[in-house]
C-alpha positions in Angstrom: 25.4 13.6 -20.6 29.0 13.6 -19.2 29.5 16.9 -17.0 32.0 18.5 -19.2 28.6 19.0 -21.7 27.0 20.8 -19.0 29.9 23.4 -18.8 27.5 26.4 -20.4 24.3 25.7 -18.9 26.1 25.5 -15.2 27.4 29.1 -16.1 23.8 30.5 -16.1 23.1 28.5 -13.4 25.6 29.7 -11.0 25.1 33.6 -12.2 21.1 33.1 -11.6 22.1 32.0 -7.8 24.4 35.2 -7.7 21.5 37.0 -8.7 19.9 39.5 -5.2 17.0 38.8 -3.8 15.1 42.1 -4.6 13.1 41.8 -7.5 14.3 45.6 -8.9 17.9 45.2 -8.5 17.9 43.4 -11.4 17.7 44.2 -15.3 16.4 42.2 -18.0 16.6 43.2 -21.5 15.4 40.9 -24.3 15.0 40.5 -28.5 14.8 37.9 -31.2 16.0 37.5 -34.3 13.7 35.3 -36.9 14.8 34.5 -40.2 12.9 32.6 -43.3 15.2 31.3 -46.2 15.2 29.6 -49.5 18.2 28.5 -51.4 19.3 27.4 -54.6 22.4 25.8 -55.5 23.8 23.9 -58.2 24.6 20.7 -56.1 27.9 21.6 -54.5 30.2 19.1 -56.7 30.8 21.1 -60.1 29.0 18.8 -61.8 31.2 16.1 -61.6 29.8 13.4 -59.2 26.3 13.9 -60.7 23.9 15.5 -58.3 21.1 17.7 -59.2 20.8 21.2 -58.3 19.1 21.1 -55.1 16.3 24.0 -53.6 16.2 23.9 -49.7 14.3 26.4 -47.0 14.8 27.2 -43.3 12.9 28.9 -40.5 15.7 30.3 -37.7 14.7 31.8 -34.6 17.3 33.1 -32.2 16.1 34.6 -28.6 18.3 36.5 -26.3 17.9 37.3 -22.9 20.4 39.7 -21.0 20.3 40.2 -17.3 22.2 42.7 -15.5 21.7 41.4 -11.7 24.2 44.4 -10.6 27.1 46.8 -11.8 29.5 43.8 -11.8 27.4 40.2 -12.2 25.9 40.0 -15.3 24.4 36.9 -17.9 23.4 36.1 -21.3 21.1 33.5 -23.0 21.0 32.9 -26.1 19.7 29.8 -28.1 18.3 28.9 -31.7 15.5 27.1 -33.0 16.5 25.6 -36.8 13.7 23.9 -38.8 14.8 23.3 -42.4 13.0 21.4 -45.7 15.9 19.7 -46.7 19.6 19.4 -45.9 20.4 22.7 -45.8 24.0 24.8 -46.0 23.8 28.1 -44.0 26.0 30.9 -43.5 29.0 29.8 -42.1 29.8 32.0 -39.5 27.0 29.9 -37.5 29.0 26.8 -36.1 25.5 25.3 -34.3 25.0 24.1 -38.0 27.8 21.7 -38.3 27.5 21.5 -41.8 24.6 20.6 -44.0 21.6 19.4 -41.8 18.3 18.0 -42.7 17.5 17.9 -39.3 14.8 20.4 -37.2 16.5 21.3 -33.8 16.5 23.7 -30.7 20.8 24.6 -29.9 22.7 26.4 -27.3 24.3 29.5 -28.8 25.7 31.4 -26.0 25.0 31.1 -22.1 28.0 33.1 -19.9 28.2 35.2 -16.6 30.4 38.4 -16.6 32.1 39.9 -14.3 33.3 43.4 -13.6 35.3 43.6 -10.8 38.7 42.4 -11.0 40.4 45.9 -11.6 39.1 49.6 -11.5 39.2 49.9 -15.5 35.6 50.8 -16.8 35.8 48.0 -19.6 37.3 45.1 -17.8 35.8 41.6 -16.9 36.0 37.9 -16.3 33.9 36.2 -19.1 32.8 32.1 -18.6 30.9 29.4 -20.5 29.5 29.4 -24.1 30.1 32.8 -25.5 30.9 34.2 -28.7 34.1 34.9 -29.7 35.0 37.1 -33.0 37.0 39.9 -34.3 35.7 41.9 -37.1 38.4 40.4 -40.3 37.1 36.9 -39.0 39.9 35.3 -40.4 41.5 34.1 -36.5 37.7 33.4 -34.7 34.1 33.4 -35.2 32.5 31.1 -33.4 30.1 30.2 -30.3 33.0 29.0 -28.1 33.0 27.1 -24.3 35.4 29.4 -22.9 36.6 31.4 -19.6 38.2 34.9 -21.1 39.4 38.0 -19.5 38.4 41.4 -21.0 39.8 44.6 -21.4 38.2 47.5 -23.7 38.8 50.6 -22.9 39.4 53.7 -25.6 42.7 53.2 -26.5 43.8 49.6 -25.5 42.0 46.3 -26.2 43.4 43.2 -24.3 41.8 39.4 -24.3 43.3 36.3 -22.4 41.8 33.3 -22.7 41.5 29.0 -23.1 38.7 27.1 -24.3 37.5 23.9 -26.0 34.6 23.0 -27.8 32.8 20.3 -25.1 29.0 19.9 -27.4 27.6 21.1 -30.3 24.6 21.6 -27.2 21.9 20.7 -30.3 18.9 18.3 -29.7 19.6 16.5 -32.8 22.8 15.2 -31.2 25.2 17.0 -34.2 29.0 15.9 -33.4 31.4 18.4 -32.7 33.2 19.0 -35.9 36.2 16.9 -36.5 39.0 19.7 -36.5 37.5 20.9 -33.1 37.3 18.0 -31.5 39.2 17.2 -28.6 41.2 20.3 -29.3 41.9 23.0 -26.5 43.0 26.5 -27.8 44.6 29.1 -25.6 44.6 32.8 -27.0 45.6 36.6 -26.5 45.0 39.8 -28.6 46.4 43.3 -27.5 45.6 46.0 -30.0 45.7 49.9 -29.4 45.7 53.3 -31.5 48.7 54.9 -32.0 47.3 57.5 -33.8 43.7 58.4 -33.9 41.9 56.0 -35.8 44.3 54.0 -36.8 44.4 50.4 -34.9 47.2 47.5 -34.8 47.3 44.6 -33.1 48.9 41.5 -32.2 47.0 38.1 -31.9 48.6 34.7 -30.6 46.6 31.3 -30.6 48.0 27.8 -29.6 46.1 24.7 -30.6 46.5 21.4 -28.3 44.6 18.2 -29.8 44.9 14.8 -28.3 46.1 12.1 -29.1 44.9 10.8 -32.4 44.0 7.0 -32.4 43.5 3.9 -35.0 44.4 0.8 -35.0 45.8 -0.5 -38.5 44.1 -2.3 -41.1 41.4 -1.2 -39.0 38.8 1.1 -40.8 37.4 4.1 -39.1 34.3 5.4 -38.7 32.6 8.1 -41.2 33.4 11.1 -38.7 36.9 10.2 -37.4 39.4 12.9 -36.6 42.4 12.1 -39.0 44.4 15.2 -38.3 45.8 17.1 -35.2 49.1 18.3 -34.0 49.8 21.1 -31.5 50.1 24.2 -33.5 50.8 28.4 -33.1 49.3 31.3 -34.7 50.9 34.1 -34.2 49.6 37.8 -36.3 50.2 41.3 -36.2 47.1 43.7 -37.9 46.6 47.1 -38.5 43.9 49.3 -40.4 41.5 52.2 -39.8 38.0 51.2 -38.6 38.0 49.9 -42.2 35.2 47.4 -40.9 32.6 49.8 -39.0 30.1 50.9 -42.1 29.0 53.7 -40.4 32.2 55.3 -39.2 34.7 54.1 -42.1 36.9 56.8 -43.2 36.4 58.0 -47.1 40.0 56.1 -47.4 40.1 52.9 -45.8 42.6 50.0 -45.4 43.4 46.7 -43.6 46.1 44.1 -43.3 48.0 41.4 -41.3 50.7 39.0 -41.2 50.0 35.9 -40.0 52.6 32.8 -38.8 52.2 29.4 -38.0 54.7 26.6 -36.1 54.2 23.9 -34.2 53.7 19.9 -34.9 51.2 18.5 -37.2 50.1 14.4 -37.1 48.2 13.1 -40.0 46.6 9.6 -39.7 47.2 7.5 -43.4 44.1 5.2 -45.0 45.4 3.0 -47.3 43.5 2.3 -50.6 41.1 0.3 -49.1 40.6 2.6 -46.3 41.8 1.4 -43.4 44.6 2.9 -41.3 48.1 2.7 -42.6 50.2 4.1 -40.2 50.8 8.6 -39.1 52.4 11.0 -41.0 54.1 14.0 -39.2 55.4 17.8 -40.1 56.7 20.7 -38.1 54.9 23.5 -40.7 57.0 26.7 -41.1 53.9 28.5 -42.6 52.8 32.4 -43.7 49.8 34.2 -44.9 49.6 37.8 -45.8 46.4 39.8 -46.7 45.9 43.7 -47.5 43.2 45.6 -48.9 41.9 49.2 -49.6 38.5 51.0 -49.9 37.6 54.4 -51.5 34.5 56.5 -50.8 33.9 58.0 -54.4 33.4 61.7 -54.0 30.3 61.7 -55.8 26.4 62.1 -55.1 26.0 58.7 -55.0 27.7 57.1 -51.9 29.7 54.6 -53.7 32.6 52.8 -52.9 35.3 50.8 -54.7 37.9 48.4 -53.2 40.9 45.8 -54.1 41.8 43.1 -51.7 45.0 40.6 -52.3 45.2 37.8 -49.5 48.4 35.0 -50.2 48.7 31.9 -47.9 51.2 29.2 -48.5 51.0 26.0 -49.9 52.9 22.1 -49.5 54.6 20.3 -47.0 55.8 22.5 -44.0 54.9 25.2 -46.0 51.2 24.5 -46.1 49.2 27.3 -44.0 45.8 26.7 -42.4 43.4 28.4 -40.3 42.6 27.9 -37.1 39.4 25.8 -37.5 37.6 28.5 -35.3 37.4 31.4 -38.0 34.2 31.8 -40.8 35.8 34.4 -43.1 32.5 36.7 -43.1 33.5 40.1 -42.4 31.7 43.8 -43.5 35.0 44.6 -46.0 32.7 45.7 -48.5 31.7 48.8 -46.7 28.3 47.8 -46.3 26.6 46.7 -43.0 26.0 43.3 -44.5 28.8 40.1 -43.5 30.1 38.7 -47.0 32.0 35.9 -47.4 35.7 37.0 -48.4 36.4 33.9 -50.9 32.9 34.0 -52.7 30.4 32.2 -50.7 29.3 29.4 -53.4 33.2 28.5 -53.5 34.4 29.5 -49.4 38.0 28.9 -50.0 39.7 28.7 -46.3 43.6 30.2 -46.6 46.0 27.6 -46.7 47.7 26.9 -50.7 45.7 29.7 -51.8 45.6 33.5 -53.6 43.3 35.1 -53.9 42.5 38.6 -56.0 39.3 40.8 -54.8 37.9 43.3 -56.6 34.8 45.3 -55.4 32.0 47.9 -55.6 29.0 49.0 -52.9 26.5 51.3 -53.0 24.6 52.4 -49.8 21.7 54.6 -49.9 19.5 54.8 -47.3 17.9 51.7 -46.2 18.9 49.8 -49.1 22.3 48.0 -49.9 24.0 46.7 -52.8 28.0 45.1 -52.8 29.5 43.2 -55.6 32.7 41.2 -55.9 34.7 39.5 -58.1 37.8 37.3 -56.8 40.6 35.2 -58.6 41.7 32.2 -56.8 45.3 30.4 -57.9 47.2 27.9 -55.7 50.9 28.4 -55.4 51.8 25.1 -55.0 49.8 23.1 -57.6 49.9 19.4 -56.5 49.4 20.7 -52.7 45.5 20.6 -51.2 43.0 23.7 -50.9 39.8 23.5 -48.4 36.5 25.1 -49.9 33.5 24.5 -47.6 31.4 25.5 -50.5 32.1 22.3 -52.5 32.5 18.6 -52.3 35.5 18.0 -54.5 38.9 18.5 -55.0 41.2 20.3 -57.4 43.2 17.4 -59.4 47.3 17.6 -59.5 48.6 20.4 -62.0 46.8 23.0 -62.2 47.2 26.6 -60.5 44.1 28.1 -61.4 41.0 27.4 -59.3 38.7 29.4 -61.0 36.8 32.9 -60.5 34.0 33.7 -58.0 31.1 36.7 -58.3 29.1 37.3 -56.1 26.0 40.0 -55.7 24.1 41.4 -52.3 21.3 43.2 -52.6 19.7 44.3 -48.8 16.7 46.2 -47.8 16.4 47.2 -44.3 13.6 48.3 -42.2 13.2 50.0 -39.4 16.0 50.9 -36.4 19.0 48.5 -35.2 18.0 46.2 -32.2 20.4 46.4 -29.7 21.7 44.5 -26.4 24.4 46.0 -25.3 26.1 45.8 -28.5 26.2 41.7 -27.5 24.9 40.2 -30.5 26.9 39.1 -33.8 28.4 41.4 -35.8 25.6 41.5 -38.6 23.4 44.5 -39.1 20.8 44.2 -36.4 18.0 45.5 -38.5 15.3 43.9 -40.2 15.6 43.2 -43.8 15.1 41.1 -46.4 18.6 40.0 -48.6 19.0 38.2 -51.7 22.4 36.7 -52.2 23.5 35.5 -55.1 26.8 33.6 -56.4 28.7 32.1 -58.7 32.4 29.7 -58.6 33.7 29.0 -62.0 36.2 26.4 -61.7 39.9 27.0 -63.1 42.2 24.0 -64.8 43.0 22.7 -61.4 39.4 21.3 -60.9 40.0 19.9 -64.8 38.0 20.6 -68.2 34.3 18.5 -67.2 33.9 20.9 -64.1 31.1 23.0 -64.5 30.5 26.5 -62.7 28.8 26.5 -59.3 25.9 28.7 -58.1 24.1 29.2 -55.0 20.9 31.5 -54.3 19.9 32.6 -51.3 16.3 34.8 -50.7 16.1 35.5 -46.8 13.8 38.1 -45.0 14.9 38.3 -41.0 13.1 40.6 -38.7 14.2 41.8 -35.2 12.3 42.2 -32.5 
């Protein structure tokens, strides 16, 4: 391995020989997180390129281990253990499963030193190596990242600056790096404070530098080649009311942003008999907008109701797209439980794409229950969508992708397991969740596309 993959594992290296001598000075706090699944789905191509519906399982076992070697040096560890049936599709918002794997393997998740030192504020530090990065609309970031990033959280004011590029996928199975990450550095702030209490804005920036794309023509490439890359800026302003904290949501809560994107974009062409044909450039000039609103009823019952309407533009320099570091699983529902916001048998990304939410939850106890219905329509109709949830694309024409249900149904047991409030924003309770969904296709994806489905039955405990 080159030494750039040993970027992460060097981190926990150099804060284990910061670590003091005496044996007490030093904290360790520990958990893992196990989870058994079984999946149905209806073969991920709408029927049209003739593959049966498929029924896959998974075993996933994530360890952490925290040390706090004093007030300022401290170190986490965490790593996965995947084991599947078949090739398997998990949640998205796990990038160590670069797509759909078949493949049993141990991965690097996380493995950073902190420190907290650099200025007197309570909440500040220096952050390096693989480390998660995510805020809670997950539309910007999500991911397990190879990254140095400096910290600021203290009551009123947030701050992050920070670069980093994705080095490894750091799996045994040897998983590439996926092709819109690859050989891609990103550099990235956020500033967000409350104005008033309880209500939050914000302003993100991230700036996307890929490298030179290569390929010879007439020559064809490989299976996995990166045909896309540019240098690109995102830049967002966000505002809502701890709409995404379950348990201390307002009875009336609300989110939104506005989202901009510039920059140089460099396409690679295939002719028709797939072999390169030259490079396409734009300088996109690119928006996308999303808002949405939650009510408490004020009834017995503690449910809730909510409308979402997220627009992203679509063709030429007009065509949006997201970041390649974002999963789109965020807890808008009301519930403790991450949902996909574009319906997860379908996961539209934004970029040529509307999309209409409607939803209800019910929480009562330790059990769960959110469903959602969305509308997706493209506003330019001969311009590309991206849905991770399918193999195919919508044909020339048609506006109306089609109409996505989805149902979650959680039972939890026992108290949250915590780590300093370090692991990923999913209830940290164990439970067993059935997820169920459903993507019928519009006119875009033509009249023999059938509807999609996908199952999942998972029981994860904490310990």
């Amino acid at each position: 391995m080159s030494a750039r993959r040993h970027l992460s594992l060097l981190s926990l290296g150099t804060a284990l020989a910061m670590a003091p001598s005496a044996a007490d000075a030093v904290d360790l706090d520990w958990t893992f997180k196990a989870t058994i699944a079984g999946i149905g789905d209806g073969g991920r191509d709408l029927g049209l390129l003739g593959r049966s519906d498929g029924q896959q399982g998974y075993l996933d076992v994530t360890p952490w281990l925290h040390v706090q070697f004093s007030d300022r040096w401290s170190a986490l560890l965490r790593v996965r253990v995947f084991a599947p049936t078949d090739a398997v599709l998990v949640a998205g918002n796990d990038n160590n499963n670069v797509g759909a794997t078949a493949q049993a393997y141990i991965g690097l998740k996380e493995a950073w030193v902190d420190y907290r030192g650099l200025t007197s504020y309570p909440g500040e530090s220096l952050r390096f190596g693989r480390q998660r990065l995510r805020e809670d609309d997950a539309l910007w970031w999500d991911q397990d990242f190879d990254a140095a990033r400096w910290i600021l959280d203290s009551t009123l004011l947030q701050v992050q600056l920070g670069a980093g590029r994705q080095f490894n996928s750091y799996r045994s199975d040897g998983a590439a790096v996926p092709a819109a990450q690859r050989d891609r550095t990103y550099t990235f702030a956020t500033i967000s404070t409350e104005p008033l209490p309880g209500t939050r804005i914000g302003l993100r920036a991230l700036h996307a530098d890929d490298d030179a794309l290569s390929g010879t023509t007439g020559v064809r490439p490989n299976a996995d080649a990166k045909l896309s890359g540019g240098h690109l800026t995102w830049l967002g302003f966000y505002g809502d009311n701890h709409a995404y904290d379950a348990e201390q949501a307002p009875d009336l809560s609300y989110w939104g942003s506005v989202n901009g994107l510039t920059g140089s974009r460099h396409q690679l062409q295939l002719a028709p008999n797939g072999t390169f044909a030259g490079e396409t450039r734009d300088n996109p000039l690119a928006w996308a907008a999303e808002a949405g609103v939650r009510w408490r009823l004020p009834l017995t019952l503690p449910i809730q109701i909510g409308a979402a309407y997220t627009y992203s533009g679509g063709g030429g320099d007009g065509q949006y797209a997201q970041s390649g570091l974002q999963s789109n699983y965020s807890r808008y529902t009301g519930t403790n439980t991450l949902l996909h916001r574009y319906t997860d048998a379908y996961r539209a990304e934004l970029g040529n794409l509307q999309a209409a939410t409607a939803f209800a939850s019910l929480s009562t106890g330790p059990y769960e229950t959110a469903a959602v219905f969305n509308d997706f329509r493209r506003p330019d109709r001969n311009a590309t969508v991206v849905a991770d949830g399918i193999s195919v694309r919508p044909q020339a024409g048609g506006a109306s992708l089609g109409r996505g249900y989805d149902l979650v149904v959680t039972r939890f047991f026992g108290a949250s397991k915590v780590i300093d409030k370090l692991e990923p924003a999913d209830d940290s309770r164990s439970s067993l969740r059935l997820r169920a969904s459903l993507f019928d296709p519009g006119a875009a994806y033509g009249p023999a596309a059938k509807s999609e489905y996908r199952v999942t039955l998972e029981a994860t405990l904490w310990y």
